[in-house]
C-alpha positions in Angstrom: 0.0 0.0 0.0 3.1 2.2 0.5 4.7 1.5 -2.4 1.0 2.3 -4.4 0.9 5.8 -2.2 4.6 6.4 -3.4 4.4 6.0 -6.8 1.1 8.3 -7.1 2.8 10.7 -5.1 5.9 10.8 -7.3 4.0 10.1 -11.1 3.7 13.9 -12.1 6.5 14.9 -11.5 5.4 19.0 -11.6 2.7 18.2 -8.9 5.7 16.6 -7.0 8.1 19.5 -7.0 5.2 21.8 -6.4 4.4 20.1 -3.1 7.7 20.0 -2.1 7.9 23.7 -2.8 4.3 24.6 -1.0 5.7 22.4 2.0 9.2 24.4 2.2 7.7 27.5 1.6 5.0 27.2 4.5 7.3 25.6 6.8 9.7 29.0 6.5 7.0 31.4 6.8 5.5 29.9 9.7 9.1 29.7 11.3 9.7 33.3 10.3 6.6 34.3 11.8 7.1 33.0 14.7 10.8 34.5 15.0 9.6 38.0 14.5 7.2 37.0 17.5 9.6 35.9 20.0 12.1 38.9 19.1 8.8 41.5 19.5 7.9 39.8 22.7 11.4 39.7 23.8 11.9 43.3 23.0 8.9 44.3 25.2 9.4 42.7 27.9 9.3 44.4 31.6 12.4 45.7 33.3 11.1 45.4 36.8 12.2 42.4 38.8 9.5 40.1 37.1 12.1 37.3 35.1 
């Protein structure tokens, strides 16, 4: 059943690389997103004695 799933997954080839591209491209955005997050948070964070 694997091997059935692999080989429709891999057949077209442009529907293949444009996965793989969507996936990547997701994957970085979400990751970037979340960067600029934790460095705004980190930024804004109170000076007091609160850790």
């Amino acid at each position: 059943m694997n091997w059935v799933a692999l080989q429709m997954l891999t057949g077209d080839r442009a529907k293949y690389l444009g996965l793989i591209f969507a996936i990547s491209f997701s994957s970085f955005s979400i990751v970037q997103q979340a960067s600029i997050f934790c460095g705004l948070m980190n930024r804004t964070k109170s000076q007091s004695g609160f850790a």
